[in-house]
C-alpha positions as a Markdown table, in Angstrom:
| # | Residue | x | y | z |
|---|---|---|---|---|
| 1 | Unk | 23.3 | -20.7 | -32.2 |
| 2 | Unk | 24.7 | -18.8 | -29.1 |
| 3 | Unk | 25.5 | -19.8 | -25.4 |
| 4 | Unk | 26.8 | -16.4 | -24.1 |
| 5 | Unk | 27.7 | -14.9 | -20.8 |
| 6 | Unk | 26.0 | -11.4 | -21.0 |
| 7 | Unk | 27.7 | -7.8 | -20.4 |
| 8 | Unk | 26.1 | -5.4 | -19.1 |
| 9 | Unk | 25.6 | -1.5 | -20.1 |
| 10 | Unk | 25.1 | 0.8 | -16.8 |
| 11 | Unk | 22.9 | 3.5 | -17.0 |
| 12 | Unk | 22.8 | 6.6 | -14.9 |
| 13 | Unk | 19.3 | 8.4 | -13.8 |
| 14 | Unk | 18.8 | 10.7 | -10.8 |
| 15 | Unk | 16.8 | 8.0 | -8.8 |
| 16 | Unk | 19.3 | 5.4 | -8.8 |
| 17 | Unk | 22.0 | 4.1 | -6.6 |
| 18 | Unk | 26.1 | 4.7 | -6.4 |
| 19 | Unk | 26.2 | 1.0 | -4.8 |
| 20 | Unk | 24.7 | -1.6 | -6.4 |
| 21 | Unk | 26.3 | -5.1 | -4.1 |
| 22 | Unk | 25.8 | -7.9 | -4.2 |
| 23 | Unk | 24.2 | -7.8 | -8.0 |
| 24 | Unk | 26.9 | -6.0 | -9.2 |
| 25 | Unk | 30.4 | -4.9 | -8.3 |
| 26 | Unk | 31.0 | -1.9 | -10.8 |
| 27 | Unk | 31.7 | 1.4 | -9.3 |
| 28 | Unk | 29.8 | 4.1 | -9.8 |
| 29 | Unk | 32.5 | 6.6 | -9.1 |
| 30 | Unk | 29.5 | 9.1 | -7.5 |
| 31 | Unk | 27.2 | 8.5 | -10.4 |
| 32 | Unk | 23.8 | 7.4 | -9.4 |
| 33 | Unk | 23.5 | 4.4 | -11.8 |
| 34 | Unk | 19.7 | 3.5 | -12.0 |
| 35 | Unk | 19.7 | 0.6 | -14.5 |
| 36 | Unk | 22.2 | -2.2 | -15.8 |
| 37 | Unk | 21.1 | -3.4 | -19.2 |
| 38 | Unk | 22.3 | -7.1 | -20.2 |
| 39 | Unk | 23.8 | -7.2 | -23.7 |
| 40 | Unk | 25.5 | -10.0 | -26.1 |
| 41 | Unk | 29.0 | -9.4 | -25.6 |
| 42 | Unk | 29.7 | -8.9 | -29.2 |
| 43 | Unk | 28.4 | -5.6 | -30.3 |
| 44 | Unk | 28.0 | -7.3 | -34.1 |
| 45 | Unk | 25.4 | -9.6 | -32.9 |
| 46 | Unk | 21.8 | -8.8 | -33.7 |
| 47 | Unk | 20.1 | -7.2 | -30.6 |
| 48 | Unk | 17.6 | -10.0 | -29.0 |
| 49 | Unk | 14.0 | -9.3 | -29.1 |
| 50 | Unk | 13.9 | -9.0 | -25.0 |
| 51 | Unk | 15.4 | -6.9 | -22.9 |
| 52 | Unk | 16.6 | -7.9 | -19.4 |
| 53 | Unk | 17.4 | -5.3 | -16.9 |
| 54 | Unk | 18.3 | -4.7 | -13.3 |
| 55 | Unk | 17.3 | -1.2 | -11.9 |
| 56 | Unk | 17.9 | 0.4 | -8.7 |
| 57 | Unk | 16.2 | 2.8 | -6.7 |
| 58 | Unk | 17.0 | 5.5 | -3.9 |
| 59 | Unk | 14.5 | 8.0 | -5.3 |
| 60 | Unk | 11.0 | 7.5 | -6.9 |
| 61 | Unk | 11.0 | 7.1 | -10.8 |
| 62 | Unk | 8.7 | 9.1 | -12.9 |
| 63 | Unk | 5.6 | 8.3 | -12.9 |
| 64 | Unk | 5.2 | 7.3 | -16.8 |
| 65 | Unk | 3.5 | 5.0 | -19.5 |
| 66 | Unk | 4.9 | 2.9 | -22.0 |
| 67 | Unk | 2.8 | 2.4 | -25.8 |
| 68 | Unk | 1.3 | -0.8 | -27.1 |
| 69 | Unk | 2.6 | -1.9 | -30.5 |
| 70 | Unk | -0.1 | -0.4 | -31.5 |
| 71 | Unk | 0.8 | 3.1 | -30.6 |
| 72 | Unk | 4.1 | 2.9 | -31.3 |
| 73 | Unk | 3.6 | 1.2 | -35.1 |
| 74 | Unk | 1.1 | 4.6 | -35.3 |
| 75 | Unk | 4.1 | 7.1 | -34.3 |
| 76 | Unk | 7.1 | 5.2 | -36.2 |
| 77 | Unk | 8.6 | 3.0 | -34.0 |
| 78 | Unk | 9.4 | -1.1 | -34.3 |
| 79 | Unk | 7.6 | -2.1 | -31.3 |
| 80 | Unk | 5.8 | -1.1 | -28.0 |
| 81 | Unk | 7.0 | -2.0 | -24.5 |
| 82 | Unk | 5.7 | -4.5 | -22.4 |
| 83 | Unk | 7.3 | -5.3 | -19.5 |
| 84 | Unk | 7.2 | -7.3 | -16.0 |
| 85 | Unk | 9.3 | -6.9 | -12.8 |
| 86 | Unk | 10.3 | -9.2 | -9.9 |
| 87 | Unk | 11.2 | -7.5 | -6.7 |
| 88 | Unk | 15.2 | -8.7 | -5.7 |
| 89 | Unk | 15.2 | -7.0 | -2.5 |
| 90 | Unk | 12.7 | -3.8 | -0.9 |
| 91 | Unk | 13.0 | -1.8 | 2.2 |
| 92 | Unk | 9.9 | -2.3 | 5.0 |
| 93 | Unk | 8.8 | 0.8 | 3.2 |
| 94 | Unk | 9.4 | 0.4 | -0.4 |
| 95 | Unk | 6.3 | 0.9 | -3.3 |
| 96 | Unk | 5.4 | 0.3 | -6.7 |
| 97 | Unk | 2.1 | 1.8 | -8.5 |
| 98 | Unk | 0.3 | 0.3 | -11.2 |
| 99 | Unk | -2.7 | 1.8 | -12.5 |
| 100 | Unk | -5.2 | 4.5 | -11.4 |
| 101 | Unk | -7.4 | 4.5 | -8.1 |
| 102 | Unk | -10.7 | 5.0 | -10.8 |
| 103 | Unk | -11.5 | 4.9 | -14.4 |
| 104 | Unk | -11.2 | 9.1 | -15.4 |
| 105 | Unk | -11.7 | 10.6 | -18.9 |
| 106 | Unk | -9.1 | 11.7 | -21.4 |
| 107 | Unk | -9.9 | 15.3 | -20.9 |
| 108 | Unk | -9.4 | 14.4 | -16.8 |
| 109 | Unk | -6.3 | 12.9 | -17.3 |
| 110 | Unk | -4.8 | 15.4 | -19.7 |
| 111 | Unk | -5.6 | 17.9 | -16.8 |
| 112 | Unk | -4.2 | 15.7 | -14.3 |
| 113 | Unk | -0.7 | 15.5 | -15.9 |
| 114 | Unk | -0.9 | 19.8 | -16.7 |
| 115 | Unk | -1.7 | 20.6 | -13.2 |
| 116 | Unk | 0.9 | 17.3 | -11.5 |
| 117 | Unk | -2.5 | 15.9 | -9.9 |
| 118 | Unk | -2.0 | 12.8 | -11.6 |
| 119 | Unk | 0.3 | 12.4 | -8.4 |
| 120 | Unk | -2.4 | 11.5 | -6.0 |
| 121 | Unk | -4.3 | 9.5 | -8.9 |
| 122 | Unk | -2.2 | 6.4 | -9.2 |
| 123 | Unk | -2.4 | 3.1 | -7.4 |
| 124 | Unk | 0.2 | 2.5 | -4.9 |
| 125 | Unk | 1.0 | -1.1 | -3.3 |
| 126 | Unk | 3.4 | -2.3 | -0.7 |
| 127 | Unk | 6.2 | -4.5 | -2.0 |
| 128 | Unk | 8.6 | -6.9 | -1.2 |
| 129 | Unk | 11.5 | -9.5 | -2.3 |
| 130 | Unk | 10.1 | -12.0 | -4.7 |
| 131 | Unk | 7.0 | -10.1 | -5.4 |
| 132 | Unk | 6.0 | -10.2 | -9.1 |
| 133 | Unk | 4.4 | -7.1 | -10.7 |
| 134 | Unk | 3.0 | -7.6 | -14.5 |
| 135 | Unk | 3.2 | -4.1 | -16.4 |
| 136 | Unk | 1.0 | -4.1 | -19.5 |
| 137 | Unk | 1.7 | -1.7 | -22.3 |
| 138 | Unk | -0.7 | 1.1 | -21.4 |
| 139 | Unk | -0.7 | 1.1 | -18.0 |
| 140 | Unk | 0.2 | 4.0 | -15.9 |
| 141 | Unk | 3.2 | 3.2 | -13.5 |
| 142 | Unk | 5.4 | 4.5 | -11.3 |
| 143 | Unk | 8.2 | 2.7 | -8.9 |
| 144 | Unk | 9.1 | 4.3 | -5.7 |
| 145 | Unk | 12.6 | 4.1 | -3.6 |
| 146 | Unk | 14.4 | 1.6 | -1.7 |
| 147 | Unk | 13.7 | -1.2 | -4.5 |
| 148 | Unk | 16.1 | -3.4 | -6.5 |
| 149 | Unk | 14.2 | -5.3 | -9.0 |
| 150 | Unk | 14.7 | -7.5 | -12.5 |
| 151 | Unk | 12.9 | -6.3 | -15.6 |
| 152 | Unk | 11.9 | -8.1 | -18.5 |
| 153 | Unk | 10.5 | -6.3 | -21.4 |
| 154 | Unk | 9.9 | -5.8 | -24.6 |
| 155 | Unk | 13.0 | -4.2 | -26.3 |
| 156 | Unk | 12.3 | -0.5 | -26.6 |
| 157 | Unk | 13.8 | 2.5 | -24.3 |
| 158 | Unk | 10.1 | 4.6 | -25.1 |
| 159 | Unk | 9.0 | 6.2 | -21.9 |
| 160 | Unk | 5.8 | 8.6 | -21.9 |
| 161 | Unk | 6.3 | 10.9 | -18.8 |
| 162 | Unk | 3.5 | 11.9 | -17.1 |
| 163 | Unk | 5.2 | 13.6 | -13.9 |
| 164 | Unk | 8.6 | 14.0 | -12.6 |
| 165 | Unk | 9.0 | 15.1 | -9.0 |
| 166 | Unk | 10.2 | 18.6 | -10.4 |
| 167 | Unk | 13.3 | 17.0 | -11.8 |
| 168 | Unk | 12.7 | 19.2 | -14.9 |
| 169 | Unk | 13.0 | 16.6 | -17.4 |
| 170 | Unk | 10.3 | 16.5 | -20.5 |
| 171 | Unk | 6.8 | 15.8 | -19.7 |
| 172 | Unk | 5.2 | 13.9 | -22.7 |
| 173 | Unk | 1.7 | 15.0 | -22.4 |
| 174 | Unk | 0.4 | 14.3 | -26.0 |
| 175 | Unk | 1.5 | 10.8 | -26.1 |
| 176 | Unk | 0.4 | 10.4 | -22.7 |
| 177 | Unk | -2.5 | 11.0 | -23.0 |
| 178 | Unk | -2.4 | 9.0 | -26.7 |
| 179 | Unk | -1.0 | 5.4 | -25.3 |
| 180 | Unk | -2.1 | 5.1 | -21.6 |
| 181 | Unk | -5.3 | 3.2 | -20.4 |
| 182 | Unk | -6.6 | 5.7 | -17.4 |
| 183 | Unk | -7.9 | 3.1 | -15.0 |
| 184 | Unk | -7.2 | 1.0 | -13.1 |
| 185 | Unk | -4.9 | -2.1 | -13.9 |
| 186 | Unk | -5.4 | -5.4 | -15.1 |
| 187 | Unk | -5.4 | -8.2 | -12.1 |
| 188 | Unk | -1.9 | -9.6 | -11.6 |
| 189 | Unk | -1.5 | -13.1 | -12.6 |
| 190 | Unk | -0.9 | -16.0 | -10.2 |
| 191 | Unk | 2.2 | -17.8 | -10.3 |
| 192 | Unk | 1.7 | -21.3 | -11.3 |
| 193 | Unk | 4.0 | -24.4 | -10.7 |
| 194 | Unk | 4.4 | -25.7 | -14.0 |
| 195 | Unk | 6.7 | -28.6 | -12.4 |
| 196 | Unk | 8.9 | -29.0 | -8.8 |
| 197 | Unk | 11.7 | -26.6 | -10.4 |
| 198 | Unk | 9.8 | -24.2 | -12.3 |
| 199 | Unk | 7.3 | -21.8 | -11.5 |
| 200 | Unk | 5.5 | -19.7 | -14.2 |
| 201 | Unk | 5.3 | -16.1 | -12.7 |
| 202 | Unk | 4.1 | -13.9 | -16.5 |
| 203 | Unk | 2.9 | -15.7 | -18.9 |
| 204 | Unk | 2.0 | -12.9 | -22.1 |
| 205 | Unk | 2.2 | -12.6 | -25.5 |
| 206 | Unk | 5.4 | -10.8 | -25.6 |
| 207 | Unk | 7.2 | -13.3 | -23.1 |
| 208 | Unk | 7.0 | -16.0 | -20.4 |
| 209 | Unk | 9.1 | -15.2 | -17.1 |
| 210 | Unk | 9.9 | -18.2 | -15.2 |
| 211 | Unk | 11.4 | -18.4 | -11.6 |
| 212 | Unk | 13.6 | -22.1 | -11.1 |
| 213 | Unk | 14.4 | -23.4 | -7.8 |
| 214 | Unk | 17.1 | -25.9 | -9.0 |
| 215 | Unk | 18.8 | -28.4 | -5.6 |
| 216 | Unk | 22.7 | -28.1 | -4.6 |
| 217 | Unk | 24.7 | -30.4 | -7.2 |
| 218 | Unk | 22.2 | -31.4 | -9.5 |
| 219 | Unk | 22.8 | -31.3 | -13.6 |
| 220 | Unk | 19.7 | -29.9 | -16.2 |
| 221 | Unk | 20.0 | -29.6 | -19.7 |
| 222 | Unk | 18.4 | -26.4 | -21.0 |
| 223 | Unk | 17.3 | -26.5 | -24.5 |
| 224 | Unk | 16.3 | -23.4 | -25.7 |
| 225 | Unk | 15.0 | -23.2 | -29.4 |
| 226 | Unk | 14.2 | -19.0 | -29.2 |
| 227 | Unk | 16.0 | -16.8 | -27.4 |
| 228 | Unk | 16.5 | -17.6 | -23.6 |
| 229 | Unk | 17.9 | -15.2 | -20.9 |
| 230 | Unk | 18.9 | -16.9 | -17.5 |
| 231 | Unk | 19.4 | -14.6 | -14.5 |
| 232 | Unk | 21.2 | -15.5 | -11.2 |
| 233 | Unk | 19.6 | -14.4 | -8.2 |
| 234 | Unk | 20.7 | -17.0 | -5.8 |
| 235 | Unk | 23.6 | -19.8 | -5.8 |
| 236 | Unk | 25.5 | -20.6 | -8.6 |
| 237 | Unk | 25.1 | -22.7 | -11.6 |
| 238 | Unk | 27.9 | -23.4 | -14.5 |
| 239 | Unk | 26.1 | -22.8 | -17.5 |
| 240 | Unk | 28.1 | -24.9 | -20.6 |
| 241 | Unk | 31.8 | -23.9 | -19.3 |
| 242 | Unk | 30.8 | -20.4 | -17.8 |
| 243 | Unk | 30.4 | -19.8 | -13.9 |
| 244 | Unk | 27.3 | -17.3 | -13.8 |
| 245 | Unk | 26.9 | -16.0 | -10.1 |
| 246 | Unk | 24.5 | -13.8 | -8.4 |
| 247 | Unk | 23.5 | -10.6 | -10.8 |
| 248 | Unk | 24.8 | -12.3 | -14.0 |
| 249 | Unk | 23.0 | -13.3 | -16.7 |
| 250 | Unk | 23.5 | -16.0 | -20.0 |
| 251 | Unk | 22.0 | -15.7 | -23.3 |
| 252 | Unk | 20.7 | -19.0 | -25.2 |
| 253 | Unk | 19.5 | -19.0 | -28.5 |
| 254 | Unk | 19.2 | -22.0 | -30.7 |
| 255 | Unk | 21.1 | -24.0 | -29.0 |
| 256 | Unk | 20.9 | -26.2 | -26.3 |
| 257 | Unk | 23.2 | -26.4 | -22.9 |
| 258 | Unk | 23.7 | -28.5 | -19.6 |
| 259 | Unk | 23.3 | -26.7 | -15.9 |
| 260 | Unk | 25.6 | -27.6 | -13.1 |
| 261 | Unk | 24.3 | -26.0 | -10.1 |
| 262 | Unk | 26.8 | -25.5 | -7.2 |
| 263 | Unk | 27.1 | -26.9 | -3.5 |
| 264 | Unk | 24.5 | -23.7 | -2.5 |
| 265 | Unk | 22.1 | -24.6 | -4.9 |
| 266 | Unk | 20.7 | -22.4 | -7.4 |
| 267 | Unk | 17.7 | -20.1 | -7.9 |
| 268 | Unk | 17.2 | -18.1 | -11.1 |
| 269 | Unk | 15.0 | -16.1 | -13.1 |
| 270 | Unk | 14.2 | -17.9 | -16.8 |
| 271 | Unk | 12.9 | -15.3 | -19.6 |
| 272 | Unk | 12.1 | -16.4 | -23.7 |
| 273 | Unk | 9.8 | -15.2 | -26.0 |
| 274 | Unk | 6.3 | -15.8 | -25.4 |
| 275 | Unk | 2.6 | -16.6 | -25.3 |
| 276 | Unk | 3.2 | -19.8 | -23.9 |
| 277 | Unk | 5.4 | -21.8 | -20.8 |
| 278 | Unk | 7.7 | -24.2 | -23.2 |
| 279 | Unk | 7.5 | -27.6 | -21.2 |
| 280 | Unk | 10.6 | -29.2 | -22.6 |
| 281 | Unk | 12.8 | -26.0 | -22.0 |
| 282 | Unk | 14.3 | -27.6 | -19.1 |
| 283 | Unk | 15.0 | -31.1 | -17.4 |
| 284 | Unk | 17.0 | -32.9 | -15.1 |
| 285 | Unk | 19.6 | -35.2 | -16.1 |
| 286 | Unk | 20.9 | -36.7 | -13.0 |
| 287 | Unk | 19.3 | -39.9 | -11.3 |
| 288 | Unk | 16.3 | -37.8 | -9.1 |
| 289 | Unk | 14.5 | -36.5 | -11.7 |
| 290 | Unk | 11.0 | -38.6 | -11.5 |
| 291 | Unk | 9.3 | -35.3 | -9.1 |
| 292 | Unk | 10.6 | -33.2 | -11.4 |
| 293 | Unk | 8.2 | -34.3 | -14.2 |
| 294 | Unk | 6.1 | -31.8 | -16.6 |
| 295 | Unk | 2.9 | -31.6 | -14.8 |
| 296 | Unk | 0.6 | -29.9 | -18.4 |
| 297 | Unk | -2.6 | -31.0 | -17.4 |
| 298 | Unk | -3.3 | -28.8 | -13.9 |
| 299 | Unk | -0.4 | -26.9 | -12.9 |
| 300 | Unk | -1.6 | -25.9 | -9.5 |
| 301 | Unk | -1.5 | -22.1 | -8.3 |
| 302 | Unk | 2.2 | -21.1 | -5.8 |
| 303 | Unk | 2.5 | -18.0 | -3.7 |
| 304 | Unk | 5.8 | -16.8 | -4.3 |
């Protein structure tokens, strides 16, 4: 049983930022810090089976792959990665790519990443805040600058790189080659409202990411039988007897908890272990709850 106020762990990489407001107020002291990774704040505890991140970008990421369990079973490793990212904030001319413009061969691709052509190969799309981007183990991605964006993902730190704007860093060609799917990617899912507060954005077998739109001064209990991250992005809620504010994060497991959400009200990304929404994960308390009701039989498709 655990209701925790995460930590988090800052990473450095060359593409990230030295100012990371108003998610986070750690100084970076001139180190680019690309990626804050939420942990249980005792180090004893056993790690969780997701991984929630925040990254940040002023130059373009590697363009790179990540296995499926598959794959990484087949080279020693406990899992593959998964993973699926909602867009916090983007400049007018900020990118993501996902996928390839056309199905190519395995001996066209291992060219592609010898010779850096795989540059002008992948699949580049406009983004912006709220946007929702589902990353499939396999597919060939790449994030470009001027983006701050929240990751869920399986937990594993295995990154295949398949080019790296000269930043000479390792280029994995062999395992590549081995793990990616070179096409193009999977259609994105549609968000579906699932009830008034909750909106299903990912919905995989690895995890369900959930965005809730909870009103000023309202109270929800949160019952969360498998591990349950909750991440802040608007407002403020008191989860139990913490404050969690914009760019924090709690940790459920096993346990269940009441939110308080402030005078501001509260918006929030919801992450647990997948394949399916849990309908009882969360419900109002308060008087005004009859909208709020589980709608099962035909959630109906949101734009976000």
């Amino acid at each position: 049983m655990a209701i925790e106020h995460a930590c988090t762990r800052t990473v450095s990489k060359p593409w990230g930022s030295t100012n990371l407001l108003p998610w986070s107020d750690i100084q970076a002291d001139g180190v680019a810090i690309g990626e804050l990774w939420f942990q249980r704040p005792d180090v004893k505890a056993p790690d969780p089976t997701l991984l929630l991140k925040l990254l940040f970008t002023k130059g373009p990421l590697s363009i790179q792959v990540h296995p499926s369990d598959a794959y990484a079973h087949s080279i020693g490793l406990v899992n593959g990665k998964t993973e699926a990212w909602y867009i916090l904030s983007a400049t007018p001319e900020a990118k993501v790519a996902v996928g390839l413009k056309r199905p190519i061969t395995t001996p066209q691709l291992r060219a592609s990443i010898e010779d850096g052509s795989i540059a002008h190969l992948i699949q580049w799309r406009s983004v912006r805040k709220d946007d929702v981007i589902f990353v499939p183990a396999g597919t060939i991605h790449a994030i470009g600058p001027g983006v701050v964006l929240a990751e869920i993902q399986q937990r594993s730190d295995t990154t295949f790189r398949l080019f790296d704007h000269g930043r000479q860093r390792e280029i994995h060609v062999d395992d590549a080659v081995a793990a990616a799917n070179a096409g193009p990617a999977e259609c994105q899912p549609m968000p579906t409202r699932l009830t008034e507060a909750r909106s299903v954005l990912v919905a995989s077998p690895h995890f369900v990411l959930e965005r809730i739109d909870l009103p000023p001064n309202s109270h929800w209990r949160l019952d969360a039988e498998q591990e349950t991250w909750v991440l802040v992005i608007e407002g403020h809620v008191q989860v139990d007897l913490m404050n969690a504010f914009v760019g924090e994060a709690v940790f459920v497991e096993a346990d269940r908890t009441d939110l308080k959400v402030g005078t501001r009200g509260f918006k929030g990304l919801l992450a647990y272990l997948g394949p399916r929404p849990k309908p009882n994960l969360l419900r109002r308390l308060d008087p005004d709850n009859s909208e709020f009701e589980i709608q099962q039989d035909h959630p109906a498709e949101v734009r976000l």
